[in-house]
C-alpha positions as CSV (number, residue, x, y, z in Angstrom):
1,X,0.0,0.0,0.0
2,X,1.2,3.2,-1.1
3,X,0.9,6.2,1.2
4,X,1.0,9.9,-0.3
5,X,4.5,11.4,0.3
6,X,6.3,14.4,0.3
7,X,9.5,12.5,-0.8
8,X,10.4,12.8,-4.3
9,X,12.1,9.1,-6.4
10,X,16.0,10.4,-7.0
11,X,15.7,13.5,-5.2
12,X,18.5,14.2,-2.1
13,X,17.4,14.3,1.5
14,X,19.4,14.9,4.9
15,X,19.0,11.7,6.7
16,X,18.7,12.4,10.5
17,X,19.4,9.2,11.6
18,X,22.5,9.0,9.7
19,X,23.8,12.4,9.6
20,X,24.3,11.9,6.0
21,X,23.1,13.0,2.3
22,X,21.0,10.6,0.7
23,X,19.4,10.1,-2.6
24,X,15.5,8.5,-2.3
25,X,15.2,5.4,-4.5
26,X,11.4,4.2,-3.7
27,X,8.9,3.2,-1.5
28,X,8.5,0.1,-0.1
29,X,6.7,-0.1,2.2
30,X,4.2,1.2,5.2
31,X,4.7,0.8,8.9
32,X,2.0,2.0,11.1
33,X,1.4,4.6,8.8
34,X,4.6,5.8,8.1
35,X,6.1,4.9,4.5
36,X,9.6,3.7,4.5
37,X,11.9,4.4,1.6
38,X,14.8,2.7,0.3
39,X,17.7,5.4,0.2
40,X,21.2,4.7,-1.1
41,X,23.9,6.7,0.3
42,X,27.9,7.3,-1.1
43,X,30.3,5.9,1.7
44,X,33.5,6.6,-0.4
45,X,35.0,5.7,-4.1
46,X,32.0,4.6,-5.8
47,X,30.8,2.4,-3.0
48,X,27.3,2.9,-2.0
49,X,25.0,1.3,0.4
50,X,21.1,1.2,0.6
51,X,19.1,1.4,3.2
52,X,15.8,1.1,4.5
53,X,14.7,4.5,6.5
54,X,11.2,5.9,7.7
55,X,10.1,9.0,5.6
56,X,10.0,10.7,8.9
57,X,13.8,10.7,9.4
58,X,14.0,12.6,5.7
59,X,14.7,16.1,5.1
60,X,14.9,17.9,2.3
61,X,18.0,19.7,1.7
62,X,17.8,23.4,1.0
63,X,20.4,25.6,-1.5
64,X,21.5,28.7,0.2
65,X,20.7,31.7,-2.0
66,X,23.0,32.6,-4.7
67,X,24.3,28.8,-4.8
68,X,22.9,26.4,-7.8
């Protein structure tokens, strides 16, 4: 069951749980009303790593003005 999300498929989000950047790759599922995303994040060289997080722990990240 897909739930109606903010998160956007290959957009990059802060990960609070992780401290890290992460790209969203897609939903997969819904616990107690929360949808969980699969999100991949770089750890060094070319080596990522994907992970299962709750959208809750997702936030977008935000260009300062004058950067793009």
């Amino acid at each position: 069951m897909k739930v109606k999300s903010s998160i956007e498929r290959g957009a990059d989000y802060l990960c609070t749980k992780l401290g890290d950047v992460v790209t969203a790759i897609q939903q997969v599922a819904v616990v107690k009303g929360l949808a969980m995303w699969e999100v991949e994040r770089k750890i060094g060289a070319g080596i990522r790593k994907r992970l299962i997080v709750s959208e809750r722990s997702l936030v977008a990240l935000q260009l300062a003005p004058g950067c793009a």
